[in-house]
C-alpha positions, 0 to 999 in steps of 0.5 A: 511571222503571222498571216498577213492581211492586207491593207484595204483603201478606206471608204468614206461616207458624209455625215450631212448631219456634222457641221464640222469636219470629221474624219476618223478611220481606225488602224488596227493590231489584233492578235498580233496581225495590223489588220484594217476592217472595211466595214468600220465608218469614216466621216467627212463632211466639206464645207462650202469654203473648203480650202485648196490645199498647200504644202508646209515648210518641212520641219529640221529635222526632216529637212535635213534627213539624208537616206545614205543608203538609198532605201526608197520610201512605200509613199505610193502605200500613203492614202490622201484623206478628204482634208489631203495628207495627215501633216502637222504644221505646228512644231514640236507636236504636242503628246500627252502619255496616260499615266498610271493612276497608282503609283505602285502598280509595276506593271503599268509603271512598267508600261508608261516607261516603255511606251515613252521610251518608244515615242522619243524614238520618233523625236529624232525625225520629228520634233516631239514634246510629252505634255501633262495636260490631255486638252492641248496636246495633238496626239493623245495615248491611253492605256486602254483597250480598243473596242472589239471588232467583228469579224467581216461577216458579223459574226466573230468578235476580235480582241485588239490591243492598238488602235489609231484613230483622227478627228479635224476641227477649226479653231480660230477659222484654222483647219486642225487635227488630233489623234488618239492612240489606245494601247491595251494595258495587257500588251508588253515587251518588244510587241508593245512597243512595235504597236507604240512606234507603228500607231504613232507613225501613222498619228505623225502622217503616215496613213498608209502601210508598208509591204516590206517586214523591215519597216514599222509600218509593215501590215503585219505584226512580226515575230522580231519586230523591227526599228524605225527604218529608213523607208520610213523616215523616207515615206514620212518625208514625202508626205511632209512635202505634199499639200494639205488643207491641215494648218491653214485658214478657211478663207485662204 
């Protein structure tokens, strides 16, 4: 197992340039740690209509979610965002996956298949469906890799091989969100997919870590990395009973 670093709580800092929301906090795999770094920026501006949060219906599949083994949950881990908790509302959730531009590349082939095959993991608690077109979908995953990040104190470039990040906007004077995913096209095998079932944890509401190395969402990358827990399932759970401003009309 790697060292650990832990996950530091996001500052937040307006933007009174931005007429609309935004927000976008970066989680971070480098190498082979999930590290979060303070100094990274996070915008959020509040309008003056700004609406009171509410809880959503959960969907079925959550709803019908029994944990027999009484695992618990790390919800108290889950940061509340300036729009309340990362909670989509409209199901299933749309995600677009990159596909390779040739054809022949096996290894690219290769890396669309395993990231697809872990995506349908998290379809069992969440309804998921993998769409062609990047501008409709809510969670976007590109074969990319994320920008270097320097060291705390300025000085040491990290290379990073996943990377989670959100925007909100309005449509139809509904508040919304999206996620981008970037996935290194180096990355490969079990530790691909730890960072594919991890990132896409957090894009599906959990904006937090876990303390226990059982969980997807634990802190650290492992050396066996493990499947999606039951701790969770749990936490994501929770967050899907808690009120949010996501999915519901400015003037509510």
């Amino acid at each position: 197992m790697g060292s650990k670093i832990p996950y530091p709580k996001p500052k937040i800092r307006p933007n009174i340039n931005i007429q609309r929301l935004l927000a976008v906090l970066p989680l971070f795999i480098s190498a082979g740690l999930l590290v979060v770094f303070t100094g990274l920026p996070t915008f959020a501006v509040i309008e003056s209509n700004f609406i009171f949060p509410y809880p959503h219906p959960l969907p079925p599949t959550l709803a019908q979610w029994d944990d027999q083994t009484n695992s618990g949950d790390y919800f108290s881990q889950v940061e509340k965002t300036q729009v309340g908790y990362l909670v989509w509302s409209q199901f299933p959730i749309k995600i677009y996956l990159e596909k390779p531009q040739i054809s022949n590349n096996q290894q690219a082939q290769l890396w669309f298949s395993s990231v697809l095959t872990t995506v349908q993991e998290w379809g069992d608690y969440v309804p998921l469906v993998v769409v062609e077109q990047p501008d409709i979908a809510d969670i976007i995953i590109l074969r990319k890799a994320p920008p270097l990040q320097f060291s705390r104190d300025g000085n040491f470039p990290r290379a990073r091989s996943a990377q989670a990040s959100y925007e909100t906007y309005t449509k139809n004077n509904i508040l919304f969100h999206r996620f981008t995913i970037l996935l290194s096209p180096s990355q490969t095998g079990v530790f691909l997919q730890a960072a594919v079932r991890h990132e896409l944890g957090h894009a599906l509401g959990i904006w937090g870590h876990s303390d226990l190395p059982t969980d997807a969402l634990y802190f650290s990358q492992v050396r066996n990395p493990p499947p999606i827990s039951p701790r969770d399932v749990n936490t994501l759970k929770r967050v899907y009973e808690q009120p949010t401003n996501l999915g519901w009309s400015l003037n509510k």
